[in-house]
Backbone as a ProteinNet text record, in pm:
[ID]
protein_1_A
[PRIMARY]
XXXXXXXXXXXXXXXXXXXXXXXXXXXXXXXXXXXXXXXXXXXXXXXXXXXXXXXXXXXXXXXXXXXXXXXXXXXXXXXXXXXXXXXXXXXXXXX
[TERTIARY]
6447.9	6545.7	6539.7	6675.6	6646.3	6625.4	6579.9	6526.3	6630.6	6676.7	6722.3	6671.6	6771.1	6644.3	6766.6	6861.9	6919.8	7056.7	7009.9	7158.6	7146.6	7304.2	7384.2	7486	7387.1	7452.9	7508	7649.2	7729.9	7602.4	7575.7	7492.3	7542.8	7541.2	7571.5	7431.8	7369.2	7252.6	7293.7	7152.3	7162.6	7108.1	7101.7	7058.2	6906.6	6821	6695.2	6651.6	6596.3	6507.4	6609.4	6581.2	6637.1	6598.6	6717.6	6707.4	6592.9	6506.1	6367.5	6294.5	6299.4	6221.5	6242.8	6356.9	6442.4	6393.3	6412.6	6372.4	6240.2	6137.6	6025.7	6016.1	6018.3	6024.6	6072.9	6138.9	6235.6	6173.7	6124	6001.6	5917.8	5836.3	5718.2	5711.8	5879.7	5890.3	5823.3	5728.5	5662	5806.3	5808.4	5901.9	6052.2	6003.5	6100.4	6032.4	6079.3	6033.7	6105.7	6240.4	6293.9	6446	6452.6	6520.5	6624	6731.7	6828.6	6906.7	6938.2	6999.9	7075.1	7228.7	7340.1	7414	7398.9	7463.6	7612.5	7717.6	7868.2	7951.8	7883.9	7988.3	7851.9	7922.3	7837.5	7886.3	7869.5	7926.3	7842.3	7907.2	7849.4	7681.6	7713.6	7601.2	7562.1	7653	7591.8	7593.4	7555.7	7536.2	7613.7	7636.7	7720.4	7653.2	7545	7471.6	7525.6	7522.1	7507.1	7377.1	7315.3	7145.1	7150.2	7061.9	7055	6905.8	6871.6	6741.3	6727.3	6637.1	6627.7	6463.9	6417.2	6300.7	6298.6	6190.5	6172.7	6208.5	6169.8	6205.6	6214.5	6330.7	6375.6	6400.7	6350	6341	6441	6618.3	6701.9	6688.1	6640.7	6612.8	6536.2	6385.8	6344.9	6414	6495.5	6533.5	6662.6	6690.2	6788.1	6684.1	6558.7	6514.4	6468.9	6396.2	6369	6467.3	6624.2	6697.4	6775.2	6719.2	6746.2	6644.5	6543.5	6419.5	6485.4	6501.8	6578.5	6674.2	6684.8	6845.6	6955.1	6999.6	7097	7132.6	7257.6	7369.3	7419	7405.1	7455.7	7627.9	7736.1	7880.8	7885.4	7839.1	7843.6	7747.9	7743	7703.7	7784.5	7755.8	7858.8	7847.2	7681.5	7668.3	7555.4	7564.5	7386.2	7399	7307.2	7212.3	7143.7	7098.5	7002.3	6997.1	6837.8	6863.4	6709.1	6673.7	6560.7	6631.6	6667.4	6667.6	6852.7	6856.1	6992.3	7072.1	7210.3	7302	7383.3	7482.9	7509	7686.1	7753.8	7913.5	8010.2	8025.9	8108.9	8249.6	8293	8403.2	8557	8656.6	8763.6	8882.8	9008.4	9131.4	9173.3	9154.5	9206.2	9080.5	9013	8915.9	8965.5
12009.2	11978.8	12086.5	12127.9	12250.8	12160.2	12246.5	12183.4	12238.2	12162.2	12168.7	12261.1	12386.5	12528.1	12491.7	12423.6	12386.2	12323	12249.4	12146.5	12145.8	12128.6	12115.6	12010.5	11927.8	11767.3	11769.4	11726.7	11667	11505.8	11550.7	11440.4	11341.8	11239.6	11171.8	11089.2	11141.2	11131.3	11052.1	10948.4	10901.2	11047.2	11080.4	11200.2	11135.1	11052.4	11057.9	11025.6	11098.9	11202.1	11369.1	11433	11520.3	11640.7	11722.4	11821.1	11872	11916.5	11974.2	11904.8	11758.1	11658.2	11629.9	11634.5	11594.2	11732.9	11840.4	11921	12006.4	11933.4	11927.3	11809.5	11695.7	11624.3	11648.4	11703	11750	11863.2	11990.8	12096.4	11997.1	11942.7	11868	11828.1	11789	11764.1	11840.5	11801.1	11886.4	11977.2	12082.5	12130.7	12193.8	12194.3	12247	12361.9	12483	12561.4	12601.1	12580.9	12584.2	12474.1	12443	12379.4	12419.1	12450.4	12488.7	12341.5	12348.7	12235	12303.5	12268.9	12316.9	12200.9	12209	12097	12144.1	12046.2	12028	12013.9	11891.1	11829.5	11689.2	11664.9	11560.3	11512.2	11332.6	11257.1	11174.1	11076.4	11008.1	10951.6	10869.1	10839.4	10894.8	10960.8	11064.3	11185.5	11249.3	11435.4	11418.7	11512.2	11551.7	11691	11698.2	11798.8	11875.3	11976	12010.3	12102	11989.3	12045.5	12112.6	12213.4	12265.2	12328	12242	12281.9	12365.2	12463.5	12524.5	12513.6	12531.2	12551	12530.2	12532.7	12549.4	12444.7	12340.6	12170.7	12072.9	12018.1	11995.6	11815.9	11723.1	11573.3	11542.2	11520.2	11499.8	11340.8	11275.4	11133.9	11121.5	11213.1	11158.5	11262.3	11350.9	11416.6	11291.5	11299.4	11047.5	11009.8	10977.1	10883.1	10933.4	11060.7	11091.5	11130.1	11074	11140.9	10986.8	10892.1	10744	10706	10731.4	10700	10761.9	10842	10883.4	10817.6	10744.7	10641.6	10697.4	10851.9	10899.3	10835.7	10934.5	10881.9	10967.4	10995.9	11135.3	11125.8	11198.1	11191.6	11245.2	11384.3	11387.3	11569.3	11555.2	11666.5	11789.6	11877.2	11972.8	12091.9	12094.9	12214.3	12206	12232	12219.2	12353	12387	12524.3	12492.1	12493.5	12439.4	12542.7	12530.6	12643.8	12770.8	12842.2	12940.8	13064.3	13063	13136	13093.4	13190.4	13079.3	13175.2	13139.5	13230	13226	13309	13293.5	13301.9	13193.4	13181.7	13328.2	13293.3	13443.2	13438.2	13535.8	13543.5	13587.9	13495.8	13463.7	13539.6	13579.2	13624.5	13503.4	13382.6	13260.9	13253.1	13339.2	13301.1	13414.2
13264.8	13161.7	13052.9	13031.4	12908.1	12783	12706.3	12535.9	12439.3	12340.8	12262.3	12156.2	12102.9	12025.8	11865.9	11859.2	11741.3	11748.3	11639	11578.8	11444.8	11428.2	11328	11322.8	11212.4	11163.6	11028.5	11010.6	10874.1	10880	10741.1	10722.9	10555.5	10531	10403.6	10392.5	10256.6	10210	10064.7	10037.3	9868.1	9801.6	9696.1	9556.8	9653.1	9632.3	9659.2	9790.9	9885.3	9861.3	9818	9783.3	9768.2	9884.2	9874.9	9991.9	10066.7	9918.9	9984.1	10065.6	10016.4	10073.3	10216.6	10202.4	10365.3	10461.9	10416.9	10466.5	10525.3	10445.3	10486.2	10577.3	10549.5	10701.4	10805.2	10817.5	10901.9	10959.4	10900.1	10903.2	11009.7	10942.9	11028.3	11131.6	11222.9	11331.1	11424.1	11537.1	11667.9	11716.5	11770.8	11789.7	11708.6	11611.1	11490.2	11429.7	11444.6	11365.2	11197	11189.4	11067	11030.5	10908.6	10905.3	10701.4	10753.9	10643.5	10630.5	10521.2	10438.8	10314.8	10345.2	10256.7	10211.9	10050.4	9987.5	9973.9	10088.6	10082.3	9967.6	9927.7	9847	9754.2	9638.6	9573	9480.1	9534.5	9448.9	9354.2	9306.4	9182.3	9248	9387.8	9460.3	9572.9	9672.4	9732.9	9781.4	9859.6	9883.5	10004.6	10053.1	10161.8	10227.7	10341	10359.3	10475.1	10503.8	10605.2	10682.5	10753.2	10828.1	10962.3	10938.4	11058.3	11083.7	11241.3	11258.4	11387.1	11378.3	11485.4	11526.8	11661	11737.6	11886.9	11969.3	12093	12135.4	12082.4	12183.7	12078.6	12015.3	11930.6	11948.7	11912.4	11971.7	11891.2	11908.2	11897.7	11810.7	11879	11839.4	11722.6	11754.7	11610.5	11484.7	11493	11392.9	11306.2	11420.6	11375.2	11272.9	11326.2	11275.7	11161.2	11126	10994.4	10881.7	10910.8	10831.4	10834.4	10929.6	10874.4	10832.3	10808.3	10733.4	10561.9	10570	10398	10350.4	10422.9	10386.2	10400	10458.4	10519.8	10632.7	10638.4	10797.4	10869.9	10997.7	11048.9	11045.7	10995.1	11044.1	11170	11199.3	11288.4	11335.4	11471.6	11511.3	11568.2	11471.6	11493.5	11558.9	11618.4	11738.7	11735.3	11862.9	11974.7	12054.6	12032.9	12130.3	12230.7	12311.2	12440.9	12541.2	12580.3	12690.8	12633.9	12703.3	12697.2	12601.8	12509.7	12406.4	12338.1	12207	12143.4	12164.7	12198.8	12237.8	12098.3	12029.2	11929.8	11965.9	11867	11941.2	11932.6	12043.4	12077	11985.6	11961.1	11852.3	12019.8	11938.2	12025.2	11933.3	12024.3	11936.2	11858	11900.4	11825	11655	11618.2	11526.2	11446.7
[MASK]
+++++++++++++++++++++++++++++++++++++++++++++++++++++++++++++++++++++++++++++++++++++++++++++++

């Protein structure tokens, strides 16, 4: 089975924990070597992130669970890498 080397989740977070925080848990995952976090948008009660983690074998599930452990919500996933090294998206006449 190939491993997952990165995703990129629209995520809706409360203000607490705050980015760093999320992002170090997220860090800590076995199989994660880095993890970026870009604040979207922010409202009165919450953030609007967009996360993206990359590494060798990436446990899809618990990256769920530590980002429902923060009291976030995934909207949605907006690109997965998989496979023995990351291919990067090829640029199209339509782009």
């Amino acid at each position: 089975m190939a491993n997952i080397r990165r995703v990129v989740l629209d995520v809706l977070k409360p203000h607490s924990p705050g980015i760093v925080a999320l992002a170090t848990k997220l860090a800590d995952l076995s199989g994660v070597y880095g993890v970026d976090i870009s604040l979207i948008e922010m409202d009165q009660k919450v953030e609007n992130v967009k996360v993206t983690c990359e590494g060798d074998s990436i446990n899809y599930e618990k990256v769920e669970q530590v980002i429902k452990e923060c009291g976030a919500s995934i909207h949605s996933l907006d690109k997965v890498s998989v496979g023995t090294s990351l291919i990067e998206e090829a640029i199209t006449h339509q782009d």
